[in-house]
N, C-alpha and C positions, 0 to 999 in steps of 0.2 A: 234536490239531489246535491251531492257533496261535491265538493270540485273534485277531488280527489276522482271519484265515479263518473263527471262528466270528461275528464282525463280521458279515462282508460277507454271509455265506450266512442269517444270520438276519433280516437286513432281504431279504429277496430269497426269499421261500419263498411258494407257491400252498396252497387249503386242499386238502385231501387228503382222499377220502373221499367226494366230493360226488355223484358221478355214476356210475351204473350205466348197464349197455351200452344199456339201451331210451333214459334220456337222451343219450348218445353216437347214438343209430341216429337221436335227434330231432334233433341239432347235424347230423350228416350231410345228413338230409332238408332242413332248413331253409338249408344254406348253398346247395344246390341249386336249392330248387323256385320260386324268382322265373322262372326258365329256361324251364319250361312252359310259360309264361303269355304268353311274347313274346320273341322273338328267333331260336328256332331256325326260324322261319315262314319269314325270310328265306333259308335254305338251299333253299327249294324254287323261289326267284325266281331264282335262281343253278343249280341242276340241273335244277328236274322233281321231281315225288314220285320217282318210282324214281330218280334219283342222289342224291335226298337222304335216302333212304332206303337205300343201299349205304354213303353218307357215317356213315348214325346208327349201320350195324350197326358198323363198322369204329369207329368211338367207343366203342360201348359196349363192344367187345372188349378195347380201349384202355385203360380206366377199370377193367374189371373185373381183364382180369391185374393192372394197376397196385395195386391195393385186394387182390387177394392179394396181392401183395408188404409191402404194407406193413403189411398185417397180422400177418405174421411179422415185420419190424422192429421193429413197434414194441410187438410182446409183449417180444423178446428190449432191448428198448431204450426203457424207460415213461418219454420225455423230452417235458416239453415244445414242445421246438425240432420234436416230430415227424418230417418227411422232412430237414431238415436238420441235424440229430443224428444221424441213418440216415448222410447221406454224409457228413461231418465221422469217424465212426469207421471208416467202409470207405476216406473217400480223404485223410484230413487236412483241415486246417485252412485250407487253400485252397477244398479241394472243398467243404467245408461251408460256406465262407462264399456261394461264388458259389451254391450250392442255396439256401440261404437269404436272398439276395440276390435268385433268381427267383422265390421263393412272395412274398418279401414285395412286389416288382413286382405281383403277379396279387392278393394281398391288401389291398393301399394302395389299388391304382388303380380294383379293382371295386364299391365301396363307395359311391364319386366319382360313378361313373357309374351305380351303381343308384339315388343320390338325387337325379340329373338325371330318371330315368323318375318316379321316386316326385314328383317335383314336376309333372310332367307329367299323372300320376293324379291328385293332388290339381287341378290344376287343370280337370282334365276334370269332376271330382266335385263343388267348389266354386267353381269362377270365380277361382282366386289361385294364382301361382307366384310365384318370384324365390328369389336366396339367404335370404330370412328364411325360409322353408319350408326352404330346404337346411340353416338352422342350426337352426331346430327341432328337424329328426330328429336331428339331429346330438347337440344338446345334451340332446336325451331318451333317446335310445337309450343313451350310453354315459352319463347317469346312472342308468339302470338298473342297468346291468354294473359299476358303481361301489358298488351296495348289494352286490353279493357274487355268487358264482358260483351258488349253490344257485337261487337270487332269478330270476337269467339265463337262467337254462337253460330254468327251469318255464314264464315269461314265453313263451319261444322259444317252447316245445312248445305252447301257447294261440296263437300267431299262426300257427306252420305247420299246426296239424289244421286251423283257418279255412280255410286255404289249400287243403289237399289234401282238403276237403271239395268247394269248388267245383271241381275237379277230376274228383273223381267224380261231382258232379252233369252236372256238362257230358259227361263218359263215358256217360251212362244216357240224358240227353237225344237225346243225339245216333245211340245202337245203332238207331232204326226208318229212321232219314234216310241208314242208310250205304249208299253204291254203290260198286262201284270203279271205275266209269268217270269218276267225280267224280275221281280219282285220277291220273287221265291224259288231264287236259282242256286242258293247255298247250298251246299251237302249237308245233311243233318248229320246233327254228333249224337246220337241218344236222344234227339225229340225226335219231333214233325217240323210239317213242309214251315209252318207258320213258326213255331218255336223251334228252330234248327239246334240248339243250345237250352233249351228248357228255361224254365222259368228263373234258373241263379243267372242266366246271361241278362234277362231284362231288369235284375237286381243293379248288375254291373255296368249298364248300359244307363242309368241314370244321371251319372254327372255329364255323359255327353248331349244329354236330350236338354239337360239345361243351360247351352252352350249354345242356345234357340234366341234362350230368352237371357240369361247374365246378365245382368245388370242394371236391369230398368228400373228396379226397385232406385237408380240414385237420382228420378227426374225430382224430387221435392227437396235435392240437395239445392237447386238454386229455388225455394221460394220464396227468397229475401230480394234476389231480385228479379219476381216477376211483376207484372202489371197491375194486376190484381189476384193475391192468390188464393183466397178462397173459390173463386172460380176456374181461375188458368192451370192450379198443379192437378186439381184431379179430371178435367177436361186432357191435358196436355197426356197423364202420365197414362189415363186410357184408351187416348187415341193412339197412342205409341202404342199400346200393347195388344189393342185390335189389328194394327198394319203390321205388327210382326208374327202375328198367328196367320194372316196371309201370305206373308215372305216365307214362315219357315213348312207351312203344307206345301205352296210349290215346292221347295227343294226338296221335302222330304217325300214327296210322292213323284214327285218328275223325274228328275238326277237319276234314284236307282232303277223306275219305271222305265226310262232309256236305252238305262246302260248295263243294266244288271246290280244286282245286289252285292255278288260278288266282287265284282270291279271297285265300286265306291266303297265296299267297304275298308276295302286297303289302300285308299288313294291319299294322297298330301293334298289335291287342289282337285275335286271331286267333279267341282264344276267344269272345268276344263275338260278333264278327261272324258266326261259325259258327251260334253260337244263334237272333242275330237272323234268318241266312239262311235257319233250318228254322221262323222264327215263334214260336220259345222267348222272347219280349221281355222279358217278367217276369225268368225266371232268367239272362238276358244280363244284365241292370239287376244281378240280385244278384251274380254273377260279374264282374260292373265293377267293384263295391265290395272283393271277398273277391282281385280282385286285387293288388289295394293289400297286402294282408293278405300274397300271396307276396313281394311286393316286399320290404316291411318284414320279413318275416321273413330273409331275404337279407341283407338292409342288416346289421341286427342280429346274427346269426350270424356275418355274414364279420368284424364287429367285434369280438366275440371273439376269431376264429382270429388278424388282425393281431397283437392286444394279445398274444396268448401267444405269438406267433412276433416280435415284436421282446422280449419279456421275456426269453427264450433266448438272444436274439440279443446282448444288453446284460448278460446274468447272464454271459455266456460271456466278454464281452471283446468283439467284434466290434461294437457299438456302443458311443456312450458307459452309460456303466457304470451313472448316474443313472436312464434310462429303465425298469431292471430292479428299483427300489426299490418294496417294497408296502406296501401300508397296512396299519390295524389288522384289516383286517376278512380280510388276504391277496388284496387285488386287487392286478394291478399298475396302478395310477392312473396314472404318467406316459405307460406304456404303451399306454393305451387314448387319453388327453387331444393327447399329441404329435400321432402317425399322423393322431388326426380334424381337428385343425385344419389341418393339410397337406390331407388329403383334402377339407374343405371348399374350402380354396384352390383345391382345383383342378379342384372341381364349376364353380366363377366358367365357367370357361370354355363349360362350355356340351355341350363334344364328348364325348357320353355313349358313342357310335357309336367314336370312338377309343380311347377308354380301355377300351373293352371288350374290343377288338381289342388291344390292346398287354397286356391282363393275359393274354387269351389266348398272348401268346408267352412273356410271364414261365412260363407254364401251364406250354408244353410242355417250353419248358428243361429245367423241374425235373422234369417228369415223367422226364424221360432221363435224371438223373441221379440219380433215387431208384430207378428197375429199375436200372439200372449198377452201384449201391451195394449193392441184391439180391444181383448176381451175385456182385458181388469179396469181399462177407459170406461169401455161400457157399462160394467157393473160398480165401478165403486166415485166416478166422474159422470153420471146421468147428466149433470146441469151442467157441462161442459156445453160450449157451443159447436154445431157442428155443419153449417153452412153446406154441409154435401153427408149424405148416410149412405153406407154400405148395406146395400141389399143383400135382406138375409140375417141381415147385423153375427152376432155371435159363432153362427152354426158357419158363415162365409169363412172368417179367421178359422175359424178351427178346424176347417179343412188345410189350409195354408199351413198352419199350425202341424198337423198328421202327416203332411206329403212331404213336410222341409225336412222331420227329421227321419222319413225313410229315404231321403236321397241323401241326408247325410250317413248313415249307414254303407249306399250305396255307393259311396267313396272308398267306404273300408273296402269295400267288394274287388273295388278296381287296383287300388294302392295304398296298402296300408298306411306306406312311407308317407302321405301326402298326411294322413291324418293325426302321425305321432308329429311329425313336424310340426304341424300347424299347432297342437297344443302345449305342443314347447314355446312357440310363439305365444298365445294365450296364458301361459304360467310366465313368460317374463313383464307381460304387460299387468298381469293382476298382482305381480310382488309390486312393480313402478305405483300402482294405485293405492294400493295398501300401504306400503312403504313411505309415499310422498306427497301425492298429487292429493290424495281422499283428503284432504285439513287441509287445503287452497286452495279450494273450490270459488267459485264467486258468486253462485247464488245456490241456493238450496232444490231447486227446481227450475226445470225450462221454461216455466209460465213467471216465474219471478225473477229469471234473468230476462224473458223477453218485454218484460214490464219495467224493469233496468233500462234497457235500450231503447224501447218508445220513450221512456223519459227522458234520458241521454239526447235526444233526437229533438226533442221539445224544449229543453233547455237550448241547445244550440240554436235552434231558430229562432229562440228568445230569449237571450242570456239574462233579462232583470227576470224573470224568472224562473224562481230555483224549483216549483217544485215538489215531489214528497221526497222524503227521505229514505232510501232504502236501501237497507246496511245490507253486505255479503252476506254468505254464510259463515264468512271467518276471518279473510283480509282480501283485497285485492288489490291489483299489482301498481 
């Protein structure tokens, strides 16, 4: 390896080692579980419990092939970059970049808008919002993630048990209060009891059902530093997403089961109101607070996944090159500092409601294009190694594949606006790629830059040896 290459891949290396699957199955939980707690409520003021209950099943079907699929990825592929390292080696360097260009839309923009809600909580809790609260979280959370990844993670997993505590508190409160006629207490508009809104409500009522599950797909963002990752990302990433198909049937069978369908449909803090509705005041009061607690945990989490999905993005070439520099401790600092000052920019606005919605389409993008990358693995990469196989192989993604982009669809349903937005975002990002970044790239593929960095890695441990020689794809930095 060239000095030059052992250079750039030694300022640019994650600690390794840090995390076993149970903390992977905690980063999973936690980028999720702000979602329980408020938002998916609205899908029922848009269908009725029963179409937004067809909407949840048809998500979670979504999410789950999707999480076998990459669970197999990202054994046979322990990058970083995660789902965009997955399509970068099934479809080139195009494909990788526009996948990676859509998680980090759904990355950047939902962070934005969860510390628009979090200042909403605080303000409910203490009487104060505005951006100084938005830069609080801001400047606390990622100096956390700044003292180091072990530090981060631990932290996580103490904000989301908080969380998914009040959770099953509210699940236990709630089992003597449940009916199912509370279930089906809407007025219909032109359906029935079960479709109150017919079947274009359960269209629209999709981006809220995936507001369950959002964002697990980012636990193979850290498998660079887990413990072992052919074993720990795809243990980690589906034990996360087996305990939040149990978090989100409590709330979505309990909560309106309680309280009426009605009610929850039009509520801000669903949970609460549920409580308050059966006379639980006490544990409503404390489930207000331990809300905050899934927010932040969200906030926090999804900050991570950014930080190591632009760190890929920048070690690879596709961004500038600087953002993918770490400190001494192995964080990427510019990685976590960049993203949140933009992201704070753009909490200023206010529209926590849009930004939710347009990460949502970032969402689905890449969801289709990491089951696609599944398949073409599978059929045109057989001798790829794959330490963990998705059951089903083919037919699993390609359900993944079917649902992502009827729920991208089901964005237009809800808000156009989120959808022309966001691909104004994606036409600025693919002039940047076409325009610059495509001809500085640093390797031709994610299996040849990560055969860069094992050697980079192996040179350092043993500086008299150099080595193979393995040139960029064109220059590196």
């Amino acid at each position: 390896m060239s000095q030059t290459q052992r250079e750039y891949f030694a300022k640019r290396q994650l600690k390794r080692g840090t995390a076993g699957w149970m903390l992977l199955a905690g980063l999973g939980v936690s980028y999720v579980i702000s979602g329980d707690f408020a938002g998916w409520n609205f899908g029922i003021a848009q269908a009725g419990w029963g179409g937004f209950a067809i909407a949840a099943v048809l998500m979670a079907i979504m999410y789950f092939t999707l999480v076998l699929s990459l669970a197999e990825m990202s054994a046979a592929m322990p990058a970083a970059g995660g789902g965009y390292s997955f399509a970068r080696q099934a479809m080139g360097p195009t494909g990788g970049f526009m996948t990676g260009l859509a998680v980090l839309i759904e990355y950047a923009l939902a962070p934005a808008a969860i510390v628009i809600f979090i200042g909403s909580a605080v303000e409910a809790l203490l009487g104060f919002n505005g951006p100084w609260v938005y830069a609080a979280f801001y400047l606390v959370f990622i100096g956390i993630h700044l003292a180091g990844v072990g530090e981060a993670l631990k932290v996580m997993m103490v904000i989301s048990g908080l969380a998914v505590l009040a959770i099953l508190a509210t699940g236990l409160a709630l089992i003597p209060h449940f009916d199912t006629a509370n279930l089906f207490d809407m007025e219909a508009s032109g359906g029935s009891a079960l479709l109150p809104l017919g079947w274009y409500g359960v269209w629209a009522a999709l981006p809220f059902a995936m507001w369950l599950f959002l964002a697990v797909e980012g636990v193979p963002l850290a498998a660079e530093e887990s413990k072992n990752p052919a074993k720990d990302v795809p243990k980690g990433i589906i034990g996360a997403m087996l305990f939040l198909l149990f978090t989100a049937s409590l709330v979505v069978i309990l909560v309106p089961g309680a309280a009426g369908a009605q009610l929850i449909g039009n509520s801000d803090v669903p949970l609460v109101d549920a409580l308050n509705a059966v006379g639980a005041g006490q544990l409503a009061t404390a489930v207000n607070v331990l809300g905050l607690a899934g927010l932040v945990a969200s906030f926090f989490s999804i900050i991570f996944g950014y930080s190591r999905l632009v760190f890929a993005l920048s070690r690879a070439g596709y961004l500038p090159k600087t953002l993918s520099v770490t400190s001494a401790r192995k964080v990427p600092a510019r990685a976590l500092i960049v993203p949140g000052v933009l992201g704070f920019i753009a909490s200023l606005s206010g529209e926590g409601d849009l930004m939710l919605a347009m990460a949502v389409v970032g969402a689905t993008v890449s969801y289709a294009l990491m089951a696609l990358s599944h398949m073409l693995l599978r059929r045109n990469q057989p001798e790829l190694n794959r330490p963990y196989k998705t059951p089903g192989g083919v037919f699993t993604s390609g359900v993944a594949l079917t649902l992502s982009l009827v729920a991208l669809t089901g964005v237009y349903a809800f808000d156009p606006r989120a959808f022309w937005y966001t691909a104004v975002l994606f036409a600025i990002g693919a002039a940047y790629y076409f325009g610059y970044s495509k001809n500085r790239l640093v390797a031709k593929t994610a299996a040849e830059e990560f055969a860069m960095l094992e050697a980079a890695e192996a040179s350092l441990s043993h500086p008299a040896d150099e080595g193979l020689e393995l040139k960029p794809a064109t220059q590196s930095a």
